[in-house]
Structures are given as C-alpha cells and as structure tokens.
VMD Tcl script that draws the C-alpha trace (Angstrom):
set ca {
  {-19.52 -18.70 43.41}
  {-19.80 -15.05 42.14}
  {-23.34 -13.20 41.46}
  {-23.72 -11.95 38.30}
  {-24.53 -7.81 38.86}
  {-27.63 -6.78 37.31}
  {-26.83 -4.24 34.19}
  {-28.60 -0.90 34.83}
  {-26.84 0.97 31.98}
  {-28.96 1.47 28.69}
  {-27.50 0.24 25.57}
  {-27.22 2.13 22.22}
  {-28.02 -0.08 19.35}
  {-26.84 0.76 16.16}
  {-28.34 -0.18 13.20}
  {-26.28 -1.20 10.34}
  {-26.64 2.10 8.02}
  {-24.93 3.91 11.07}
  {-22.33 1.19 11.54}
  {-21.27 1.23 7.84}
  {-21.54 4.83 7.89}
  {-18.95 5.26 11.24}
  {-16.86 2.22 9.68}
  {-16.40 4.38 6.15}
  {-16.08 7.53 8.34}
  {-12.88 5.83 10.37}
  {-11.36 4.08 6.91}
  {-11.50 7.62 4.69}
  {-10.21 8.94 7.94}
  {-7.37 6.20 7.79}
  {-6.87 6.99 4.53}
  {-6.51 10.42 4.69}
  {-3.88 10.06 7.64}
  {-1.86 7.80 5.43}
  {-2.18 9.83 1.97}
  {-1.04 13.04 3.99}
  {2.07 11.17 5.55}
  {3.17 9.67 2.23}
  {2.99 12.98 0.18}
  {5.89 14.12 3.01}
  {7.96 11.63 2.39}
  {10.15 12.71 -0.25}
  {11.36 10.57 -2.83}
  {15.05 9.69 -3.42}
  {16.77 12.06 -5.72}
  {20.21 10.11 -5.29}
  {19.67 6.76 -7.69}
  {21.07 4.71 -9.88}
  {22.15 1.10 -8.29}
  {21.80 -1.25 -10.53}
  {19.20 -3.94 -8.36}
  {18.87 -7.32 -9.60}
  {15.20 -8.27 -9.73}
  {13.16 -11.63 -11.38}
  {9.95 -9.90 -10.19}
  {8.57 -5.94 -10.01}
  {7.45 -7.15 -6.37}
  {11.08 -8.34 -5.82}
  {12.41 -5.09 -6.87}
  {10.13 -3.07 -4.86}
  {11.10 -4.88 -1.59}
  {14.75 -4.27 -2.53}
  {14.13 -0.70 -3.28}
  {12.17 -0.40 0.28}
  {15.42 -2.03 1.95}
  {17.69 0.23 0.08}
  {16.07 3.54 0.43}
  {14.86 2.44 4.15}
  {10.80 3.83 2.53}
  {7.52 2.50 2.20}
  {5.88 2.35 -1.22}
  {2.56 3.26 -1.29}
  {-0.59 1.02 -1.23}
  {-1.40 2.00 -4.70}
  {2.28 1.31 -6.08}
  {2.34 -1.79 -4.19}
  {-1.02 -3.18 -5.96}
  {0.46 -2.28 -9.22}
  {3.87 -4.24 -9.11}
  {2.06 -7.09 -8.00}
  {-0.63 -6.41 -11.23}
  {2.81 -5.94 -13.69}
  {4.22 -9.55 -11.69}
  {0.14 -11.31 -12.66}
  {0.07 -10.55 -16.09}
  {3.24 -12.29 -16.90}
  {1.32 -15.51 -16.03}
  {1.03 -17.73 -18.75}
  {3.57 -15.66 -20.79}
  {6.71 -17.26 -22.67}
  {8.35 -15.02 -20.66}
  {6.68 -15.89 -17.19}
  {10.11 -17.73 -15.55}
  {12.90 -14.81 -17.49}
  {14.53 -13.09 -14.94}
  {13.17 -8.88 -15.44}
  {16.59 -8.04 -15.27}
  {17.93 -9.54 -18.80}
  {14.91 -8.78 -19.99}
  {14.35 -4.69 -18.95}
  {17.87 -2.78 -17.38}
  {17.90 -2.61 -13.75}
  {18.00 1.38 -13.63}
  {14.87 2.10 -15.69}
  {12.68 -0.34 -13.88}
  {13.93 1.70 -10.71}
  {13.22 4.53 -12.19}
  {9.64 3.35 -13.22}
  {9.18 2.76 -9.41}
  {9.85 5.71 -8.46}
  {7.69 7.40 -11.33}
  {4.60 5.69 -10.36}
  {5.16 6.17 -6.80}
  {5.45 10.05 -6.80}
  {2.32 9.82 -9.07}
  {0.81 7.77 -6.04}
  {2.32 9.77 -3.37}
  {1.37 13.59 -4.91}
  {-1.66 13.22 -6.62}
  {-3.58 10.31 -5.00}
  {-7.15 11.23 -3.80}
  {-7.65 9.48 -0.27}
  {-11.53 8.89 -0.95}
  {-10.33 6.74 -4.13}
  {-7.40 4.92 -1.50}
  {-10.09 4.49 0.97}
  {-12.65 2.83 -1.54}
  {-10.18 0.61 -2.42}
  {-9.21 -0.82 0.89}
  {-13.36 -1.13 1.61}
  {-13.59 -3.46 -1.33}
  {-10.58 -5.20 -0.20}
  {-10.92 -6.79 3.04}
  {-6.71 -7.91 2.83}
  {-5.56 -5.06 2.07}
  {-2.93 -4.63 4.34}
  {-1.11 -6.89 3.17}
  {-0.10 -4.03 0.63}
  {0.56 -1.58 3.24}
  {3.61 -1.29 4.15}
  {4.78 -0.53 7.83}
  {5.86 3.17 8.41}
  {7.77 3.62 10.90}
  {8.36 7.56 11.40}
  {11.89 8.79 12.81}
  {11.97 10.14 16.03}
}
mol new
graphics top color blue
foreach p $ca { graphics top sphere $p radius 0.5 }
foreach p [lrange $ca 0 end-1] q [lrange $ca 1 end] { graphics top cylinder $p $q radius 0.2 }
display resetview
C-alpha cells in the first residue's frame, strides 16, 4: 500500500471574476488568432461551377470541398440562419437550385465571406462564441499548408 505525500505547496485560488476574466482573455485571444488567419486566406478569384445544392449549408460544404477552404464562423452561422427560415415555408422541401441559379448563390458565398473575412471585428467573433457554448461546431478545421 502506497502513503499518500503530504502537499507542502500553497495553492492559488481564484475567484470567479478572475476566472471569467482569464477565460474571456484566452477566447478574444482565440479569436483574434483565427480572425487574423482568415483575412490571409484569399478568396477564389477563379469561379463559376455550377454546384448543385437543396440547402445554403449543402452548398457551403461543397464549396469548402471544391476550393479545399474554410468558411468562416460568421458565414457558417449565416447559411445555416438562410437554411432555418425556410422552415415552415411552401418552399421548405424545393431544391435551392431550381429555385435560385447555382452561380449566384456561389457568388453570394463568397460575398458574405470576404465581408466576414476583411472586416470582421474579433471582439464581436469572440462574444459570439462566449454566448455559444457549441460553437465549434461552426468552425471549420484549418489546416495550414506546410
């Protein structure tokens, strides 16, 4: 049986003001890491394949396979917003495609998403993802090349 050994090392509490505090600290850090990397990525200039899409969050993942990018958080929320409010719609089960050309709702992706990329404030990205404890789920993996 193993003794236990006596802890002579003092112990910082923290009380929960300085916890938040740090924890904001680190995620407008976080944010501010991933607003800088995004505004380098530079978006396509070369489009114009014609994507078949039912959903805007369909047609972002096809865009993200195509271009081999990650859309920003921000972008990412808002296609899945556009796919909400056609709940309840007459419209709700209509492919997007035969309802808006393939082309301009790539374009419109890419629109919003240099919007997101160039002009985004990180405090505003980093209050965001404090109010939202999943999100992310709407961050997409970046995976720099070497």
């Amino acid at each position: 049986m193993k003794r236990t050994i006596p802890w002579t090392d003092s112990v910082d509490v923290i009380s929960s003001d300085e916890s938040s505090s740090s924890d904001s600290d680190l995620l407008i850090r976080r944010a501010e890491m991933y607003q800088d990397y995004m505004k380098h990525i530079p978006i396509p200039a070369q489009r114009g394949s014609a994507i078949p899409f039912s959903s805007w969050v369909g047609l972002g993942k096809s865009v993200k396979q195509l271009y081999q990018q990650p859309l920003h958080y921000l972008t990412n929320i808002l296609l899945y917003k556009w796919d909400q409010q056609r709940i309840g719609s007459e419209d709700e089960y209509t492919p997007l495609d035969t309802m808006m050309h393939p082309c301009k709702a790539e374009a419109t992706i890419w629109l919003v998403e240099e919007v997101h990329r160039r002009t985004s404030s990180h405090y505003h990205v980093a209050k965001i993802w404090q109010s939202d404890p999943m999100h992310h789920a709407f961050v997409d993996s970046i995976f720099p090349q070497l």
